[in-house]
matplotlib code that plots the C-alpha trace (Angstrom):
import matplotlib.pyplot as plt

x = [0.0, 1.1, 2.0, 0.0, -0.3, 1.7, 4.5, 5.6, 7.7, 8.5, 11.3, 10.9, 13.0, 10.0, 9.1, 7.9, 8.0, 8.2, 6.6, 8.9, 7.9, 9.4, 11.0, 12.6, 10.4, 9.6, 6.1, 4.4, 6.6, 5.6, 7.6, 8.9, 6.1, 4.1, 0.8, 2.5, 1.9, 3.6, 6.6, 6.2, 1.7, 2.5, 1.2, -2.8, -2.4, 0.8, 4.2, 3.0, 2.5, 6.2, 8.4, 11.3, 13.0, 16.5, 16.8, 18.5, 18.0, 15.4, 14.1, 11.6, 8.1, 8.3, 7.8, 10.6, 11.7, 10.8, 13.9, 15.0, 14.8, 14.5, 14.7, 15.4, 18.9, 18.5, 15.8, 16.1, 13.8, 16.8, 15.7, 17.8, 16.6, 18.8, 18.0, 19.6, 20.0, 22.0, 24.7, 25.3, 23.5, 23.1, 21.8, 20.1, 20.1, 17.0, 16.8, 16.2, 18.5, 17.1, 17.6, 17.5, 17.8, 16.7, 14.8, 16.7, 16.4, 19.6, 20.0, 23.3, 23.4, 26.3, 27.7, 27.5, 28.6, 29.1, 28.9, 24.7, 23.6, 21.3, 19.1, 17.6, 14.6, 13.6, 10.1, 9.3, 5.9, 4.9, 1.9, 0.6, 1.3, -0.2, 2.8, 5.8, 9.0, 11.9, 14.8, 18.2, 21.6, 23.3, 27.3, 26.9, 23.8, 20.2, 17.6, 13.9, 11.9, 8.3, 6.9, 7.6, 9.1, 12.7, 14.1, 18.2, 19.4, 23.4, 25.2, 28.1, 26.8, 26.1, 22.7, 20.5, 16.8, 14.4, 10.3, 10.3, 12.6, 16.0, 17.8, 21.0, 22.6, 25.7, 27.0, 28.3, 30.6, 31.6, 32.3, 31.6, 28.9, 27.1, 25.3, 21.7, 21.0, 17.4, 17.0, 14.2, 14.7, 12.0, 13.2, 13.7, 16.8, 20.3, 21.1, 21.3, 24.9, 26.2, 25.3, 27.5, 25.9, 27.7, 28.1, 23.9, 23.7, 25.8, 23.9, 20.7, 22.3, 23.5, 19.7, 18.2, 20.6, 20.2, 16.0, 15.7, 18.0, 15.2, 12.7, 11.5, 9.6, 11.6, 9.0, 8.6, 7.1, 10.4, 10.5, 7.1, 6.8, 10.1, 8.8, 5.5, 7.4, 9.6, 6.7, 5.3, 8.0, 8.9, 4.9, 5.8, 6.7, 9.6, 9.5, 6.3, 5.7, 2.3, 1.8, 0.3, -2.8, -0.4, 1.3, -0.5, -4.1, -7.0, -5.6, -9.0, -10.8, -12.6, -10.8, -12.6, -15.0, -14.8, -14.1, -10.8, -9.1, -6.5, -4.7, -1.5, -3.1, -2.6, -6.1, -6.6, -7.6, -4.7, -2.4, -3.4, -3.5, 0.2, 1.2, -0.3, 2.1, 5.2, 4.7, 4.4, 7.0, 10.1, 9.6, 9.0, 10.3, 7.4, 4.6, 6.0, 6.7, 2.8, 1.7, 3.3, 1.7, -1.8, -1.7, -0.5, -3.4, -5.6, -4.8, -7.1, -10.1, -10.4, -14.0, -14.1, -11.7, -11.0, -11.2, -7.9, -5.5, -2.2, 0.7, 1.7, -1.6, -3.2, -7.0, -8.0, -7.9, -10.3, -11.4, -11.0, -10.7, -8.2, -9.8, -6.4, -5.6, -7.7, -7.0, -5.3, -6.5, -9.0, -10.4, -11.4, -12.2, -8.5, -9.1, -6.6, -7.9, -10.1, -14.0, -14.2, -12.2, -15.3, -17.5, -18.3, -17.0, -17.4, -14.9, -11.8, -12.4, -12.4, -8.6, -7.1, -7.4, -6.6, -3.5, -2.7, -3.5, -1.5, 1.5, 0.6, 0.9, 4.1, 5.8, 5.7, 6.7, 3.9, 2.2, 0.0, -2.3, -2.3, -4.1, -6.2, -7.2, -8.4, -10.6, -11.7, -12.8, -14.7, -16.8, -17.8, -18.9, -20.8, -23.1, -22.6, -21.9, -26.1, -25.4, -25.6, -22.2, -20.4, -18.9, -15.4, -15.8, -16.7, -20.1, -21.3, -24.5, -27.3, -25.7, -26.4, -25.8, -23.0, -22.0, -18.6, -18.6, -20.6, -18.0, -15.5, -17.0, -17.0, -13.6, -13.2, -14.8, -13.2, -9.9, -10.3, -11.9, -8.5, -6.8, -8.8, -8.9, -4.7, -4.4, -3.2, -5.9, -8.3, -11.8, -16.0, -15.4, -18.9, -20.7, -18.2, -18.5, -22.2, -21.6, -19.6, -22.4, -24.8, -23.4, -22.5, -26.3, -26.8, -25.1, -26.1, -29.9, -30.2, -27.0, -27.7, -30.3, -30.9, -32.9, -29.1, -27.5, -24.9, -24.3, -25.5, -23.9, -25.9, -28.8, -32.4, -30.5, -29.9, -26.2, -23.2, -20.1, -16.8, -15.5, -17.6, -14.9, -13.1, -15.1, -13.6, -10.3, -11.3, -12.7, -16.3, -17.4, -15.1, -14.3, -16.2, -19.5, -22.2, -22.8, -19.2, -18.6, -21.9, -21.1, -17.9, -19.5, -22.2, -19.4, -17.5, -20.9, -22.2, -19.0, -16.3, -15.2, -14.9, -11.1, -12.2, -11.0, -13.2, -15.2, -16.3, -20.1, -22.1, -21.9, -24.5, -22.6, -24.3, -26.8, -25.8, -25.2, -25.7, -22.3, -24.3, -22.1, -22.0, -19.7, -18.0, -15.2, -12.2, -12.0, -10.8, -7.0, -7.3, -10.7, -9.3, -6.5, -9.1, -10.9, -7.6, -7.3, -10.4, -10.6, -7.1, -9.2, -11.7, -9.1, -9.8, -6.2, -5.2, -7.8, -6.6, -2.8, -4.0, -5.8, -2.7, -0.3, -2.8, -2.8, 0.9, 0.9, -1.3, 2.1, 3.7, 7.2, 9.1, 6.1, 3.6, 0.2, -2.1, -5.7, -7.8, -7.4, -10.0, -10.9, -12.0, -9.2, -6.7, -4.3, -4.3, -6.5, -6.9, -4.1, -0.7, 1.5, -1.8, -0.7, -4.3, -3.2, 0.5, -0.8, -3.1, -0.5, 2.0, -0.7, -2.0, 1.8, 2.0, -0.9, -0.3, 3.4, 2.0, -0.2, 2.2, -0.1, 2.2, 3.5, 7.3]
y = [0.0, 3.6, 5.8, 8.8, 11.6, 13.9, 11.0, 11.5, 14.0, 16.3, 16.3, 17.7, 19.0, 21.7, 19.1, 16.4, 15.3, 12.3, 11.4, 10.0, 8.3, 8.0, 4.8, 5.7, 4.2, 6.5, 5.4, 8.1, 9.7, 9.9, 10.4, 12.9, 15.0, 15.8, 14.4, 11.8, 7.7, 6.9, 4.5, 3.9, 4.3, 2.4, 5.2, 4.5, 1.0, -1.4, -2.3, -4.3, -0.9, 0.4, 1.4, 1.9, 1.6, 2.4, 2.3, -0.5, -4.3, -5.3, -9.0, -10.3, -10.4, -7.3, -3.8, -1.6, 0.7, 4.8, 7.0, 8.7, 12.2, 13.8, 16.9, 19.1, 20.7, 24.3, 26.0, 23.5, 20.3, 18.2, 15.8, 13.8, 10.9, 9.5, 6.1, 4.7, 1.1, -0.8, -1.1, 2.6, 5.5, 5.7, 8.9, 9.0, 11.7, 11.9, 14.8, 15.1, 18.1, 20.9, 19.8, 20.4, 16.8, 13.6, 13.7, 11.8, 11.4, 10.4, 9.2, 8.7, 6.4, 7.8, 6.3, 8.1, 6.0, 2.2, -0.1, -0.2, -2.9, -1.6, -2.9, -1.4, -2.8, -1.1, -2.2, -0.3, -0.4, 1.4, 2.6, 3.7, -0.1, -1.6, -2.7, -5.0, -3.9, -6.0, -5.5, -6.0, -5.1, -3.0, -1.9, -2.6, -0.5, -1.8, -0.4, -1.6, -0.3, -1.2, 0.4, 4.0, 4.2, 3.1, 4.3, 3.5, 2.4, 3.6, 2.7, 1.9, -1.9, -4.7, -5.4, -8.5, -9.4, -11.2, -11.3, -8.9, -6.2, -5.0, -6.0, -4.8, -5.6, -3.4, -2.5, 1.8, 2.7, 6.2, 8.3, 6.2, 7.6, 5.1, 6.6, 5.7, 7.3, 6.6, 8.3, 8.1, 8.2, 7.6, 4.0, 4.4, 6.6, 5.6, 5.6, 9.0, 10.6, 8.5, 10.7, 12.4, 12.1, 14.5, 17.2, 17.3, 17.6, 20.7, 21.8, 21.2, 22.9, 26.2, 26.0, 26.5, 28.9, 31.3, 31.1, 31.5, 34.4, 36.5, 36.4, 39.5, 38.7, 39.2, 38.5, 36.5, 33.5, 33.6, 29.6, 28.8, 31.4, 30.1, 26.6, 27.2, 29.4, 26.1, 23.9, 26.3, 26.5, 23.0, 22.3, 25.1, 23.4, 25.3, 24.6, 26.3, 28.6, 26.2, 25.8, 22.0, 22.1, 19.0, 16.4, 13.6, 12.4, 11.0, 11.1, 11.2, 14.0, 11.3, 8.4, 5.3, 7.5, 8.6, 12.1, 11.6, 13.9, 14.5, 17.7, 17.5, 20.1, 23.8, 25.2, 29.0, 29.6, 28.1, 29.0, 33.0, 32.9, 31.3, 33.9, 36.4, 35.3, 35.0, 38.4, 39.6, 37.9, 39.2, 36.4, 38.5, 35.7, 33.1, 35.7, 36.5, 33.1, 32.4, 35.5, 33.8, 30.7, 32.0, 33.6, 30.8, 28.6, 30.7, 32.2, 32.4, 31.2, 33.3, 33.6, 29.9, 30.4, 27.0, 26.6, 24.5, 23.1, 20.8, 22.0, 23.1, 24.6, 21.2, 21.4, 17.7, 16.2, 13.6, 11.9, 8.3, 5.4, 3.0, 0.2, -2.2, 0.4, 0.2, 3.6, 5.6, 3.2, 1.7, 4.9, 4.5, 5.3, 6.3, 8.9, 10.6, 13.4, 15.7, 16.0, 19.5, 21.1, 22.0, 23.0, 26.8, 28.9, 32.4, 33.5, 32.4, 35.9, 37.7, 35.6, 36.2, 39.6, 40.0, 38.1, 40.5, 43.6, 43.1, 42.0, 45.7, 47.1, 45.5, 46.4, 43.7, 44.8, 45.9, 43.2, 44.5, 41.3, 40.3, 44.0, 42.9, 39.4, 41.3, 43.4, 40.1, 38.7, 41.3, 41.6, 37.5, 39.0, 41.3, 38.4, 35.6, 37.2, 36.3, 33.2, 30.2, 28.0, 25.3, 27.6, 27.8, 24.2, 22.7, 21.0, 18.3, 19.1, 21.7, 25.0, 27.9, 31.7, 31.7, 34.5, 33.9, 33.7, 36.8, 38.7, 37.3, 39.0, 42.2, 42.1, 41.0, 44.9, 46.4, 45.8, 46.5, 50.0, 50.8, 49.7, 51.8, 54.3, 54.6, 55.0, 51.6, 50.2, 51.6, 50.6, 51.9, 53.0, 54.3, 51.5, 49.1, 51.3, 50.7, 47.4, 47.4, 48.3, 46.4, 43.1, 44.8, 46.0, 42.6, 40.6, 42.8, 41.9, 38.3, 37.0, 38.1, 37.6, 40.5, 37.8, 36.3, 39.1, 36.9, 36.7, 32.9, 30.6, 30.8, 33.3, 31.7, 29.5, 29.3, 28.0, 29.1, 29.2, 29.7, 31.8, 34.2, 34.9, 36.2, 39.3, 41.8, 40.7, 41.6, 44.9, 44.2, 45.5, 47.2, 44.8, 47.2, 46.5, 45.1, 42.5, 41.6, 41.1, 39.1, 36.8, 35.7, 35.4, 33.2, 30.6, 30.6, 29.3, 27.5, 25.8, 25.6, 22.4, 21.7, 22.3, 25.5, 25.3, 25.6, 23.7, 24.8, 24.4, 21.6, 18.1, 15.4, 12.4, 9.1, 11.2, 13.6, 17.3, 20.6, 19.8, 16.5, 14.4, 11.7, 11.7, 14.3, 15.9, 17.7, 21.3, 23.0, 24.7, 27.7, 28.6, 28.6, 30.7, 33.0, 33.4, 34.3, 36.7, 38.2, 38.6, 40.4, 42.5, 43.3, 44.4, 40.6, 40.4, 38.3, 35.9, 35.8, 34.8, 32.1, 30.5, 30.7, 29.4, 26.8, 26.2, 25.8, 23.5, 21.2, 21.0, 18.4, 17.9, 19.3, 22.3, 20.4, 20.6, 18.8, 19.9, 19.4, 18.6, 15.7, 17.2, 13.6, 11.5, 14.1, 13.6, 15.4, 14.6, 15.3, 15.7, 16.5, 18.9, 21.3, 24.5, 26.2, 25.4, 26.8, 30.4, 31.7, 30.5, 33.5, 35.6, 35.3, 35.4, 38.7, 40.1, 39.4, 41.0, 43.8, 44.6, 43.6, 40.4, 38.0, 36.5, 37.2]
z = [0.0, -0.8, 1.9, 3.1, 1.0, 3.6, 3.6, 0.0, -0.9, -4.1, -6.4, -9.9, -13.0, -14.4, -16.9, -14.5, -10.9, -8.7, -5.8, -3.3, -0.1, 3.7, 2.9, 0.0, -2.5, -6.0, -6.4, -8.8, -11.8, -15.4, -18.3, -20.3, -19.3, -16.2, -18.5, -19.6, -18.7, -15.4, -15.7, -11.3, -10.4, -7.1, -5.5, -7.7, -6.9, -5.8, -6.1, -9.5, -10.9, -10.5, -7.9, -7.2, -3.5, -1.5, 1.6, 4.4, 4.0, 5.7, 6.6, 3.9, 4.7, 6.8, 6.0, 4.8, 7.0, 7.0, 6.8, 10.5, 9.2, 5.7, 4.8, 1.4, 0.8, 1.8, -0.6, -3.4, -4.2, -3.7, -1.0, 1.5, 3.5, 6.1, 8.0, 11.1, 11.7, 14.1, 11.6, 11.0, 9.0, 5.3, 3.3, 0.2, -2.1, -4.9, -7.2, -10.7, -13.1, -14.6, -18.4, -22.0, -23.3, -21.6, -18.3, -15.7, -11.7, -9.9, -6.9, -5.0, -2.0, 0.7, 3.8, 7.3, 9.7, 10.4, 7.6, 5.9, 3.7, 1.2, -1.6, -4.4, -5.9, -9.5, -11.2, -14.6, -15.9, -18.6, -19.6, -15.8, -14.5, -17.7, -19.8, -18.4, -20.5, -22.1, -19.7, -20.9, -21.4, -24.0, -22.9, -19.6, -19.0, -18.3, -20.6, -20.2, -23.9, -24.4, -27.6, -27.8, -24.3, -23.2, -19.4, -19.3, -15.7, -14.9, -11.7, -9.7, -8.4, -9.6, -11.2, -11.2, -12.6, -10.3, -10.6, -13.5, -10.7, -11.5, -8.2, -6.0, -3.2, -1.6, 1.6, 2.2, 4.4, 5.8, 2.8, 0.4, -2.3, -4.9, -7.9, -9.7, -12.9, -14.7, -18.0, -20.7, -24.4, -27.1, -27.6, -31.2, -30.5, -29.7, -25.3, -24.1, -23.0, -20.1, -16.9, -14.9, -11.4, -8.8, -11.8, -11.9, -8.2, -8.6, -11.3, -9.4, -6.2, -8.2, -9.9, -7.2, -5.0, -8.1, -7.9, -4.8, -4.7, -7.1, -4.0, -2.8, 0.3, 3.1, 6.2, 9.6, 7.1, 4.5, 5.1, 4.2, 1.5, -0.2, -0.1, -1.8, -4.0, -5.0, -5.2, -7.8, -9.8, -9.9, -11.7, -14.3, -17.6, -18.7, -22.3, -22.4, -19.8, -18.3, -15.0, -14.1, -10.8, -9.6, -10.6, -9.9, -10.8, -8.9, -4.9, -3.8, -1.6, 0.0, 0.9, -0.6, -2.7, -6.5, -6.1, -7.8, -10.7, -13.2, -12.1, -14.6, -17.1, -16.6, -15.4, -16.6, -12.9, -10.8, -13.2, -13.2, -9.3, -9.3, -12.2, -9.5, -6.2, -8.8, -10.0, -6.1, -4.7, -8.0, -10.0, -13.5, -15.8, -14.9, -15.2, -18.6, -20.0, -18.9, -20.6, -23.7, -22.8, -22.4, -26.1, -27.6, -26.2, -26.7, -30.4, -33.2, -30.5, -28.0, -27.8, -27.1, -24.4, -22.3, -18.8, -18.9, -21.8, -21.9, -21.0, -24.0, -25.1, -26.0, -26.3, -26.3, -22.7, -22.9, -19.4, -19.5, -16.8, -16.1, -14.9, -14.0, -11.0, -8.0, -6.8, -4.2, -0.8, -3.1, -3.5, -7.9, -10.3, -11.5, -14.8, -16.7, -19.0, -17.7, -18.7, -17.1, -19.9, -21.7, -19.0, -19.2, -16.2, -16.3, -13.7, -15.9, -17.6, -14.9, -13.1, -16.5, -16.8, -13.5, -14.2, -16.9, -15.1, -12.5, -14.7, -16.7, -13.0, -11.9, -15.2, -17.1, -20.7, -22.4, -25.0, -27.5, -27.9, -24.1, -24.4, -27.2, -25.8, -23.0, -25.2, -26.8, -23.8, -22.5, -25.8, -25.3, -21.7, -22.5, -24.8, -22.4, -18.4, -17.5, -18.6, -15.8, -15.8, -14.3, -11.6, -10.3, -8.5, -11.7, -10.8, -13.1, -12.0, -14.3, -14.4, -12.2, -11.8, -9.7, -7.5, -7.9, -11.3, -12.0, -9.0, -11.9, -14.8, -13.0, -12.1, -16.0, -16.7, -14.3, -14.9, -18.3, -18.1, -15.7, -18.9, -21.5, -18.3, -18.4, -21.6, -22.9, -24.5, -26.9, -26.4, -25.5, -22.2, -21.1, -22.7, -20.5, -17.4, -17.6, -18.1, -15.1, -13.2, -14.4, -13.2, -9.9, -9.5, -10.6, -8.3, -5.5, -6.1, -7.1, -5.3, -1.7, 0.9, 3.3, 6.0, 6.1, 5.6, 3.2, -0.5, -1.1, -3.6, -6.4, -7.4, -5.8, -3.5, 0.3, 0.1, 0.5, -1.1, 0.1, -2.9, -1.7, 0.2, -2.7, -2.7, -0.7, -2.2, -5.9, -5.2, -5.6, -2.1, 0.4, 3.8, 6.1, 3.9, 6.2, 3.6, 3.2, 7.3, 7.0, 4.6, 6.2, 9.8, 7.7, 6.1, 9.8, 10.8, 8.5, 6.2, 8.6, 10.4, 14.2, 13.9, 12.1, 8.5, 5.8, 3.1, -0.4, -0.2, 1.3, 0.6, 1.1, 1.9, -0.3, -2.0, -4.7, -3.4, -5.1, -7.6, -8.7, -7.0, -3.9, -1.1, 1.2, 0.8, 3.3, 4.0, 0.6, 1.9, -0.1, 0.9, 4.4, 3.5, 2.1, 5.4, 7.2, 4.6, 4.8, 8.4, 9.0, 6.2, 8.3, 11.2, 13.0, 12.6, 15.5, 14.6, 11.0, 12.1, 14.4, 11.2, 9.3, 11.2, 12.3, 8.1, 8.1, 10.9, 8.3, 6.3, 5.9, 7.6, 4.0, 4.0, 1.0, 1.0, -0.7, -1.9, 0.9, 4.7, 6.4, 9.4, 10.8, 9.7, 10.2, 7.5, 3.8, 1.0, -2.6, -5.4, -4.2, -3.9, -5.3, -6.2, -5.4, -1.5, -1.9, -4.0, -1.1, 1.3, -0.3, -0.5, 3.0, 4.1, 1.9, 3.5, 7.4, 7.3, 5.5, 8.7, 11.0, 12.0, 13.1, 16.4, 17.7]

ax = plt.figure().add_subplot(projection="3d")
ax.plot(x, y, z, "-o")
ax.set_aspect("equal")
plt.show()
């Protein structure tokens, strides 16, 4: 069985990632992209489905052992895992290099003290766990190649197939470091370049010192910030500029249910939000290489503007189920694809020109079609923006007038009349200004109910909705508005959890809630950084830093976060590391040192 979601851990080369666990097994990575098949899915089902483990010997038939401490190196997503054992301590380094050419992960094995023994066990399976490959030798190098895929093995020991698993056995002593090179190649080319093991670590090392040096937040939460900041930048695909949700697909929000998703794609949404903490925190390069991103999706279509698209702009991401995985702790169906790409949500307009304002207000050099995409999109708006739609949670149930989504659309409008407003844009400004306030009059009427005294999450309905909480922060009403304090004392009440973080909207357990769909789900991590924003907003500032360094305390012991905490089970849920839960973690961060709400 895999381990828990907050016992893996992130390393990454901003084309894909892996998922390594406490006992030093690599159970999720997929390659050469983070949307492509898996080569190790141990994590969606069982060792059967790839793997591969380092750590100590261990006697058969029991479990292996979890490392004593772990820990990255510095501000970098190199990770080091260190075990002792009665024989001595052994360290093992896993990290994969910034590259150009062939993706690779290395791991070097080094002696501490005492002498270890240590085994290696390596099981490829292509095609997410599907395909068994031919594994065999070419110039003293193991290369395992099933149709278009191979992945070439290079080390220092002595290699030996058993059960389908490329084995070793080796002792370390003090000192002594053992390398592990994987590398894949499209298995109709020739072996990639031999690696060069402790040359990539320095590369990686010197990466990652010179990125982290470009941070401009300076604050009482530097380590948590610079983490999130990492974890970011490690699911941006730097050939293209995308930014993936996660890298993983389908760890459930409900453990045992089917709530379970294919996050490797780059949603409009999170990837506008991330552009947004990036631009605030110095890093000027990513927003721009989005920017390009974004007009390359979305060229020559614009109107027909996707909620998400492949990492390289891809439009077809068909949902489809893998029926030979059973799923993250049985919790199936596994998908890959993602059905939601056509669903209709409004407030993509309204995050993606406020992604492109904001990079116009930081400095960003000036782009005259980001300018006229924005004029584009507020023309569909003005056709489509009393339209119902799927909403920012993506319900697959009938579609609704959000609140949220029509909040979105006015910050669309808004942010583009400052643009016609400053002089950079050309455009009808009173016809948009009275468009502005037409959806503000709008919202104000059908999307709140005075009895309450709380905008609800749809226009008719009683619900709420915790991206409601989202509107003092866009500008739509100040924070001292009566209806603004009332609507977050309204989701405290009614959509917060006993330990006092917060859900989205409502579930109904086995019958299907307002999204259309069964099951529960754990509180959502952003929307509880959003009510720690909102209520240092509203001068409940002590209140607001106790929520956020509760948040932080959900961490896990490297500073991930997954998608959603479970308040009864008390562990992390939902696709991991989830960069909706590291954005509002900056931002919160930003926001708390700005008025001096923090502790020490």
């Amino acid at each position: 069985m895999a381990g828990r979601i907050e016992d893996y851990a992130l390393i990454g080369d901003m084309q894909t990632a892996a998922l390594v666990c406490r006992d030093g097994s690599v159970d999720w990575l997929c390659l050469p992209r983070f949307d492509s098949h898996a080569v190790f899915a141990a994590l969606l089902g069982t060792e059967e489905h790839g793997f591969w483990r380092i750590g100590p010997t261990y006697p058969e038939g029991s479990e292996a052992p979890v490392a004593s401490r772990r820990r990255y190196c510095g501000d970098s997503l190199i990770l080091e895992q260190e075990w002792d054992t009665p024989r001595g301590t052994v360290r093992v380094t896993d990290f994969m290099p910034p590259r150009d050419g062939a993706p690779q992960m290395t791991r070097i094995v080094e002696g501490i003290s005492g002498r270890v023994p240590m085994h290696s066990a390596l099981r490829m399976r292509f095609s997410y766990g599907r395909v068994t490959p031919w594994v065999h030798r070419v110039d003293n190098r193991t290369v395992a190649v099933a149709g278009p895929d191979s992945v070439w093995l290079d080390t220092d020991v002595e290699t030996h197939g058993q059960d389908l698993t490329t084995h070793s056995d080796f002792t370390v002593g003090p000192g002594e470091r053992l390398t592990f090179t994987i590398q894949w190649q499209p298995s109709h080319k020739e072996a990639p370049p031999l690696p060069d093991p402790e040359g990539a670590l320095q590369l990686t090392v010197d990466f990652w010192r010179e990125w982290v040096e470009h941070c401009t937040y300076h604050g009482p939460y530097r380590e948590a910030v610079v983490r999130s900041l990492i974890t970011l930048k490690a699911l941006t695909y730097a050939p293209t500029g995308g930014i993936v949700a996660a890298p993983t697909t389908s760890l459930p929000e409900d453990i045992g249910g089917s709530r379970n998703w294919d996050y490797r794609y780059t949603w409009l949404r999170d990837a506008a939000i991330t552009l947004s903490s990036l631009l605030r925190t110095g890093y000027r390069e990513e927003a721009r290489a989005w920017r390009e991103w974004l007009l390359r999706a979305v060229a020559g279509d614009p109107e027909n503007l996707q909620i998400m698209y492949g990492i390289a702009g891809e439009r077809e991401l068909g949902e489809a189920e893998l029926d030979w995985l059973p799923g993250y702790e049985n919790s199936g169906p596994v998908r890959v694809g993602n059905g939601a790409a056509g669903q209709l949500q409004l407030d993509v307009y309204g995050e993606v020109t406020e992604a492109l304002h904001l990079a116009h207000m930081t400095g960003l050099a000036r782009n005259d079609y980001a300018s006229l995409l924005q004029l584009k999109l507020i023309r569909y708006l003005e056709d489509h923006w009393n339209e119902p739609d799927e909403g920012i949670w993506e319900v697959r149930g009938p579609r609704r007038h959000f609140v949220h989504s029509k909040v979105m659309a006015w910050v669309a409008v808004d942010r583009t009349v400052k643009l016609i407003e400053s002089g950079d844009a050309d455009g009808p400004l009173e016809r948009w200004r009275e468009l502005r306030e037409t959806i503000h009059r709008d919202v104000c009427e059908k999307g709140y109910d005075p009895e309450r005294n709380t905008f609800t999450q749809s226009y008719g309905s009683r619900e709420l909705d915790a991206s409601l909480l989202l509107i003092p922060q866009m500008g739509f009403l100040p924070p001292d508005d009566k209806r603004v304090i009332g609507t977050i004392e309204a989701i405290q009440r009614e959509l917060s959890t006993p330990d006092g973080f917060v859900l989205r909207y409502p579930t109904a357990g086995e019958d299907a809630g307002v999204d259309g769909l069964e099951g529960d789900e754990g509180a959502f991590l952003a929307c509880s950084f959003w009510l720690a924003d909102d209520l240092a907003m509203i001068g409940r500032v002590d209140e607001a830093r106790r929520l956020f360094e509760k948040l932080l305390g959900l961490r896990n012991d490297l500073g991930l976060l997954a998608e959603e905490w479970d308040s009864t089970l008390q562990r992390q849920v939902g696709n991991f590391p989830q960069a909706f839960s590291h954005v509002p973690l900056i931002d919160t961060a930003l926001r708390l040192t700005a008025s001096g709400a923090y502790g020490g």
